[in-house]
N, C-alpha and C positions, 0 to 999 in steps of 0.2 A: 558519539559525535564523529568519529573516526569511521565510523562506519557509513554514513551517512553522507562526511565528504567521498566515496569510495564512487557515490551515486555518478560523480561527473565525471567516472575513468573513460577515457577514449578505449579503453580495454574492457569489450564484451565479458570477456569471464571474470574480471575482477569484481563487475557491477551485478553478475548472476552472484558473487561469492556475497557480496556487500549485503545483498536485498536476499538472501539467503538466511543466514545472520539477524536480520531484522527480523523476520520472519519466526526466527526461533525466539527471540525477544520479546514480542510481542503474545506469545505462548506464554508467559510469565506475567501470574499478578504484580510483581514487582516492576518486571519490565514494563508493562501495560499503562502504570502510574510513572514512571518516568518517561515514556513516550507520549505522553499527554500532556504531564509538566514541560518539558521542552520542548511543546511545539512542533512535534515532527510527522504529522500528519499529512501537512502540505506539501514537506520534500517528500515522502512517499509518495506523496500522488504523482509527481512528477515521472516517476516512473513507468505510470502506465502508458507515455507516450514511447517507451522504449522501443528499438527496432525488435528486440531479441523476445519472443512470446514467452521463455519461461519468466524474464526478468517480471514481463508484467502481470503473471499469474504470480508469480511470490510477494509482489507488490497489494492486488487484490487479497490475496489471504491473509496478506499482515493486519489491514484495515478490518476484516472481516471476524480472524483472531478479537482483532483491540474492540472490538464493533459486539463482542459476546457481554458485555458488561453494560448496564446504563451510562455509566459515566463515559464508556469511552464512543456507544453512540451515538450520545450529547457531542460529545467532543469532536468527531465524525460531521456531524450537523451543523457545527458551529465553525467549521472550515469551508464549510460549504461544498463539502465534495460529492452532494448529490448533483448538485449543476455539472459537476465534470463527468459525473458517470451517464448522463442522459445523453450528454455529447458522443460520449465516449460507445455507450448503445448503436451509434448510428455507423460508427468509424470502424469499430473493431470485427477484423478477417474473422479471429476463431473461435469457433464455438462455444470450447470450453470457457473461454474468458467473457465469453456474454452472458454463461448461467453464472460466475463469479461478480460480473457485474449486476447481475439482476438480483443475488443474494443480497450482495453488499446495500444495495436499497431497498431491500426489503427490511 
C-alpha cells in the first residue's frame, strides 16, 4: 500500500520506482492474490495516464503479469479496464505501449 500511495508523487522517478516495484509484485503468485484481494487494479490503471512512458509501460505489464492467471483476468474484467484501454488505443503516442495495450486485451 505504500507503494501504491508512491503513485501520487509529484516526483517522476519516485512513481517510475513505485510502479516498478509493483511490477515485480505482481510477478508473484502470492503477490498476484494480494493485489487482487486489495483492490488495486484500478489505482494501477491510473497510471497509464502518466506523462512519463516507462511509468505507463510498467503499469501495462503489471496488469498483463496479473492478467497470466484466470483469476486475475476475471479480476482485470471486473474493474473494467478493458473500457480504459479502448480509450486508451486511441490516445497513446507510443508504439510499444499499444502492442502492451492490445496484449493486455487480448
Amino acid at each position: 500500500m505504500q507503494l501504491v500511495g508512491c503513485f501520487q508523487d509529484k516526483n517522476h522517478e519516485i512513481r517510475e520506482l513505485a510502479s516498478r516495484a509493483i511490477l515485480k509484485v505482481a510477478g508473484t503468485e502470492m503477490g498476484r492474490v494480494i493485489f487482487v484481494s486489495n483492490n488495486l487494479i484500478e489505482v494501477t490503471a491510473t497510471l497509464f495516464f502518466d506523462e512519463v512512458k516507462k511509468i505507463r509501460e510498467n503499469a501495462y505489464r503489471t496488469l498483463l503479469n496479473l492478467s497470466e492467471f484466470t483469476f486475475g483476468c476475471q479480476a482485470v474484467i471486473d474493474a473494467d479496464i478493458l473500457r480504459v484501454l479502448v480509450d486508451k488505443l486511441i490516445a497513446e503516442p507510443e508504439a510499444e505501449i499499444l502492442v502492451l495495450i492490445l496484449e493486455l486485451m487480448n
